[in-house]
N, C-alpha and C positions, 0 to 999 in steps of 0.2 A: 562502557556504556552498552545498552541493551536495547535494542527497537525491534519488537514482536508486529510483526505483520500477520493479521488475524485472516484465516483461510478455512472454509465451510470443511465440513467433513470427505474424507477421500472417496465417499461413497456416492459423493455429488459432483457434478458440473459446475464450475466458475460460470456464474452468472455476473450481469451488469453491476448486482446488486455488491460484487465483489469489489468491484473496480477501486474503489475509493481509499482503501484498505491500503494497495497493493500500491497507488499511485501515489497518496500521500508519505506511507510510511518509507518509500526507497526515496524520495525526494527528501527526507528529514534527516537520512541514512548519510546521503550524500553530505547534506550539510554537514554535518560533524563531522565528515567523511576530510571535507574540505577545511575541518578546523583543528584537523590536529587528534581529533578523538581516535580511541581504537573501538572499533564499532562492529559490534555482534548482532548482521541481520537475521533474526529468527523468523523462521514462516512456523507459527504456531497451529500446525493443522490438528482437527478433530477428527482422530484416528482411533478412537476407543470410543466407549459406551452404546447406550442403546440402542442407536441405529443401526449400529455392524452386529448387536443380538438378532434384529430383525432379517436382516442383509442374508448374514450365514442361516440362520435357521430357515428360510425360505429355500433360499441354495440347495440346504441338506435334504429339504424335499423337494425341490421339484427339479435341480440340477445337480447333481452329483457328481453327472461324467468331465463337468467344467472344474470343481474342485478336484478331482483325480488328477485333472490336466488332460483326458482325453477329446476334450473340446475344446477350442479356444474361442474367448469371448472379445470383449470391449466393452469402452467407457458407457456409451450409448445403451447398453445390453444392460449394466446393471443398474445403469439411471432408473429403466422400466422396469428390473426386480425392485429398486430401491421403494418404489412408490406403491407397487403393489405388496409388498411385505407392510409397509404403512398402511395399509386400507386391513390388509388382515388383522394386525396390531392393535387397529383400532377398532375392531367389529366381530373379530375369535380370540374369546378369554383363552382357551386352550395354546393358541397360539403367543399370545402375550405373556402366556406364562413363561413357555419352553421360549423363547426369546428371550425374556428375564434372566434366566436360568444360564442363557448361553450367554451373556454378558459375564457374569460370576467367574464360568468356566475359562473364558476369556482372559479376564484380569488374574483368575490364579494362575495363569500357565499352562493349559489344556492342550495339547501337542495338536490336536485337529480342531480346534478353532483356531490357534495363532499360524497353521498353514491356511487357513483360508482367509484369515485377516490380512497375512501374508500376500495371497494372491488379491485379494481385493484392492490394498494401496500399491502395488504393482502398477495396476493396469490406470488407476485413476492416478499414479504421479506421474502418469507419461504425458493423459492430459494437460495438466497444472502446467508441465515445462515448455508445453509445447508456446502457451500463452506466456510465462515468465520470458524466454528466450523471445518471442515475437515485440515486447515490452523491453529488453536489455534490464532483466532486474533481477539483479543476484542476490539469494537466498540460502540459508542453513535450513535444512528441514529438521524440525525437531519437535514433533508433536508428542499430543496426551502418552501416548504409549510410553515416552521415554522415561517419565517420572513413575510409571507404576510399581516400580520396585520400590519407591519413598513412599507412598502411598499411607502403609501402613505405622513407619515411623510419624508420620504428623500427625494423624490421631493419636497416638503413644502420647507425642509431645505434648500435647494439646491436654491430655487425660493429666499427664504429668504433672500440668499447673494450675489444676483444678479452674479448667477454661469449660468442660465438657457438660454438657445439660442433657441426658438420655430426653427422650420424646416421642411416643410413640414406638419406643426399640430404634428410631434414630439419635448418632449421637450429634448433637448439633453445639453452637458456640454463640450466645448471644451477646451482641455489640451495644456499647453505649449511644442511643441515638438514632437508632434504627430499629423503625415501626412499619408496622401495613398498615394498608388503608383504615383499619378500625381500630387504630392506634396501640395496637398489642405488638408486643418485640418480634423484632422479626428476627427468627432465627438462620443462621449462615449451616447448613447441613454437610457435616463433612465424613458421614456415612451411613449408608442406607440401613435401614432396620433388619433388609436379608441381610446386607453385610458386605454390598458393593460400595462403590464409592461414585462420584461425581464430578462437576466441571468444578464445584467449589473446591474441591480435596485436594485436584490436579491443577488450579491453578495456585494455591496455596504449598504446594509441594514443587511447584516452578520458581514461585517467587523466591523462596527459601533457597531453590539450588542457584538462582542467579546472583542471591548477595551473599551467599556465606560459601559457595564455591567457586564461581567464577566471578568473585567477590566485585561486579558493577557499582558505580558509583551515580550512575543514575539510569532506571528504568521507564522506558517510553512505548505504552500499551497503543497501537495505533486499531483500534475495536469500534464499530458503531455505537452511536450515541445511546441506542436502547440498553448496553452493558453498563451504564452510569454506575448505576445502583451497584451492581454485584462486583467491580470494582476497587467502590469509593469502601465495602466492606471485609476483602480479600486487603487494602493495605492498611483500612483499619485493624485487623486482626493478624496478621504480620505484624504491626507495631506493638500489640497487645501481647503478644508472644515472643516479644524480644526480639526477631529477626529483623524488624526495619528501623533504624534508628535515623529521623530527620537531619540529625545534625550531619551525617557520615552521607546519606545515601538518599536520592530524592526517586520518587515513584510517579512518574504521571501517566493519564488515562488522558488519550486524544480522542475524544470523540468527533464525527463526522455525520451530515447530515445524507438524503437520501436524494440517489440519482430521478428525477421524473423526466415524463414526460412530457409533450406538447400539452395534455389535455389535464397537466398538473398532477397525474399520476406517479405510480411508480413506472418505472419505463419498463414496455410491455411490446412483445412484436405486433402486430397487426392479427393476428387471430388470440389474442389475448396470453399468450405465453409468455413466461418470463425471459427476456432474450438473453441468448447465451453469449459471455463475454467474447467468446473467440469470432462468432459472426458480427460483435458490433465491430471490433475491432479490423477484421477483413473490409467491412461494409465503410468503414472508415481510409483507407488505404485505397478502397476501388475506387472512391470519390475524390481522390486526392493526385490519385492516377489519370483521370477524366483532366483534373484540370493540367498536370503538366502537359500531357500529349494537348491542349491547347494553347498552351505560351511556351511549350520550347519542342513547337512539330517535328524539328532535326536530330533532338537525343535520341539515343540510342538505346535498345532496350534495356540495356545494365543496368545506363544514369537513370534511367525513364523508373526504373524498377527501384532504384534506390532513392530516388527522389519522392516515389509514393508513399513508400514504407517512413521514410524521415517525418515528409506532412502529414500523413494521415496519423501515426502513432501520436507524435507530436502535437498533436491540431487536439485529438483527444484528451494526454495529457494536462495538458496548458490549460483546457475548457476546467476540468476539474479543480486544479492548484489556484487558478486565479479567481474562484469563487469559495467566498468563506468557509473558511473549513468547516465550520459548525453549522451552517444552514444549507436546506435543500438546496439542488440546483438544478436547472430544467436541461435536457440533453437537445443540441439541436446540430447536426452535420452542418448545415449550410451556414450556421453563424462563424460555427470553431473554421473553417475553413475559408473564412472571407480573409482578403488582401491589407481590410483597413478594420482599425479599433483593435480593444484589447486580446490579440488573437495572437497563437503560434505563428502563422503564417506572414503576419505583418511585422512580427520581429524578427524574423529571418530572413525575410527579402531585406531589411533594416541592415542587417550582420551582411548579407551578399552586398549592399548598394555601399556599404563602409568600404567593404576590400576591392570593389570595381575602384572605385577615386583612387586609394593607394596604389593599384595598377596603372590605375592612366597617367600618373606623374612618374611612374618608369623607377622610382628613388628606392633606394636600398634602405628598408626599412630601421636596420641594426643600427648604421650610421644615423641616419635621422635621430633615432633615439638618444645618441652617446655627444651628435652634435649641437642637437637643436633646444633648446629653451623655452619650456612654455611662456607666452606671454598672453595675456587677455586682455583686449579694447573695447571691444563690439559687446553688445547687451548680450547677446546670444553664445558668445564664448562664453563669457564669465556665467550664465545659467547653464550652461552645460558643464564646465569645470566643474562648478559646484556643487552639481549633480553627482557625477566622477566620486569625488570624494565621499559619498555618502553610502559608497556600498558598504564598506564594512561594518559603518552603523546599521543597518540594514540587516545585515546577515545577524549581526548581536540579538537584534528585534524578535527575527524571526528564532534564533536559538533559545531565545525566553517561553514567547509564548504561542510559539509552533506553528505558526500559520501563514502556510506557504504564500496565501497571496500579500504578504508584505514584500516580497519579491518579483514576482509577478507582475505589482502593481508599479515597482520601483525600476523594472526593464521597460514598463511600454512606456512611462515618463522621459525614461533615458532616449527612448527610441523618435520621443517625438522630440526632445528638448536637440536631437541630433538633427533632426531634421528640417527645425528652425537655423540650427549654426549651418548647414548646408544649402540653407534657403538664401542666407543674408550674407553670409563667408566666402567669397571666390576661395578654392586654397590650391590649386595648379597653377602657376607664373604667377603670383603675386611675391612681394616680399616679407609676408606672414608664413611660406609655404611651411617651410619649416616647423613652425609653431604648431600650424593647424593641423600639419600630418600626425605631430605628436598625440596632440586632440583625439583623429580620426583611429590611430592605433589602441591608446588606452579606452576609447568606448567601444571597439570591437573586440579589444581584450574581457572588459568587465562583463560586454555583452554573450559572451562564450560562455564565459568562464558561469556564469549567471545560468545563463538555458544547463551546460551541464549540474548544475546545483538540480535543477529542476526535471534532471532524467532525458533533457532531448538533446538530440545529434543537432550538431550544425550543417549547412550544405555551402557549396563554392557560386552557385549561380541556380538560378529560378526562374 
């Protein structure tokens, strides 16, 4: 199995707009992870085409001494080449040409474009890791670049099976069922009339190397929902060309909806900038720090330190998975971070208030287990039992049809249906102790073992 984690081009900053990507596809990772699968996480970054024509050809004029290596730069540094090489791109034909041009020179092999393409995802995969590493989410990097040597075999193939429709000097492949808006075929382009290629060519040249060489048995594209289309016609034409065969090998496309704001927007900093994942993410951890230093004023900076980074990553993960995958969702600090409702933070005071009761009965937990016999009387054991048993349906659910918050949904249940059995259950010196410690261990097991599905750490106290 194959799950493509979709990452902007190396020439940009992980923005917010990222996050969702990055959150749901390690969480879906995990779950197979969890079920047995052997699971190939791909970060399919956009490390080829025309942005890096624009990128280097600005470089070759107005910085050179940085491509020689007698300057050293940063992420920041090219962000502001990146944007103004677009504004020229967009406003000197001159420039858009020789841009063009150094795409081509690119993809063939051009010994001083792939040294400064070279230096360019250099410096922006330091950024990338710096956020995958602050998140715990491990990644193969294997972007566009990698398939450009296929490149030209799948148009070959393509020609081969009399799939190819010239147009314009482009050759394109038209799919059964797929129109534009003025109901004419819409054509899938998988090479340019100069004679480069495209996102269609290379992800058609990806799909291909993941089921007929590292021959997957099912691929799970985790891409914003505006890639519907261009998708739903990359597995279309895969299947038209022999490579994806339903019976053998399934292909799905997880779309996700868009991070906003308070004011229903996209989420934006306060002077209208698109914010950058690495400050929400801090900005989330500083507010999550605020509150330990007020409910445990005696931790010590380590715990104090480790306890911010668990809630605040944590607080933000959980806000994203526990709202549909498929629809917007509004970003709000102060909700994801509160004590009560369906929040990070309330299931894990949940998982610490479990193992405090196991301590205070002093009992050796192993024992218990090998001793003791569940039994259920009380309304609220038997709804929590029954709970219990539901995870693994649960986890099936969500392996069907991908969507984290069936999990999500089925821990804060867990969390409150526990905390009904802990409302109405004495379970220290009664003669149920036995039983109920059984209880208290398998929902702090399920509830672990659950948040790790989900990408977050557990903590010992809060």
């Amino acid at each position: 199995m194959i799950v493509e984690f979709s990452s902007p081009n190396v020439a940009k900053e992980l923005h917010v707009g990222h996050i969702r990507s990055t959150i749901i596809g390690d969480c879906i990772a995990r779950l197979f992870e969890f079920l047995g699968q052997d699971v190939l996480r791909l970060n399919h970054i956009g490390d080829w085409g025309t942005q890096f024509g624009m990128l280097i050809t600005y470089m070759k004029d107005l910085h050179r001494a940085v491509l020689r290596g007698e300057e050293p730069t940063d992420l920041e540094s090219l962000m502001k080449w990146y944007k103004a090489s677009k504004k020229r791109f967009d406003e000197e034909p001159d420039f858009k040409t020789r841009a063009q041009r150094e795409v081509v020179l690119l993809q063939s092999g051009d010994k001083e474009a792939l040294h400064a393409w070279k230096l360019i995802c250099d410096i922006s995969r330091k950024g990338f890791q710096e956020i995958y590493d602050l998140m715990h989410v491990r990644l193969t990097e294997r972007g566009e670049s990698f398939y450009n040597p296929y490149l030209k075999d799948i148009v070959h193939e393509f020609e081969q099976k009399g799939l190819v429709t010239v147009s314009d000097g482009a050759k394109c492949v038209y799919l059964e069922g797929f129109k534009n808006r003025e109901g004419e075929p819409l054509p899938l382009m998988i090479q340019k009339s100069d004679g480069g290629y495209n996102y269609d060519t290379t992800d058609l040249a990806a799909i291909r190397h993941r089921l007929k060489v590292e021959k997957a048995d099912r691929l799970i594209y985790v891409v914003d929902a505006g890639q519907s289309l261009h998708f739903q016609m990359i597995f279309s034409a895969a299947e038209k060309v022999g490579w994806l065969d339903p019976s053998k090998a399934k292909a799905d496309h997880v779309p996700f909806g868009l991070v906003l704001g308070a004011d229903g927007k996209k989420f934006k900093t306060r002077s209208g900038e698109t914010e950058k994942l690495i400050d929400l993410l801090t900005e989330a951890v500083d507010r999550a720090r605020a509150l330990v230093v007020e409910r445990l004023p005696t931790a010590d900076h380590r715990e104090r330190e480790h306890l911010a980074q668990v809630l605040g990553i944590g607080a933000v993960k959980y806000a994203d998975l526990s709202s549909l995958r498929t629809k917007d969702y509004t970003f709000s600090y102060e909700r994801m971070l509160r004590f009560e409702g369906n929040t990070a933070v309330f299931l894990l005071y949940a998982y610490v208030r479990i193992n405090g009761i196991k301590r205070k009965t002093h009992a050796d937990m192993s024992q218990v287990l090998s001793q003791s016999q569940i039994a259920v009387h009380h309304p609220s054991e038997i709804s929590l039992g029954i709970h219990l048993r539901r995870f693994g349906e649960i986890l099936e659910m969500m392996a069907r049809d991908l969507l984290p918050n069936r999990l999500t949904d089925y821990l804060f249940e867990l969390a409150e249906k526990f905390n009904a059995f802990f409302r109405d259950c004495r379970v220290e010196g009664t003669p149920e102790e036995g039983s109920r410690l059984v209880l208290c261990e398998l929902t702090s097991r399920v509830l672990k073992q659950g948040l790790e599905i989900l990408g977050l750490e557990t903590v010992e106290r809060m």
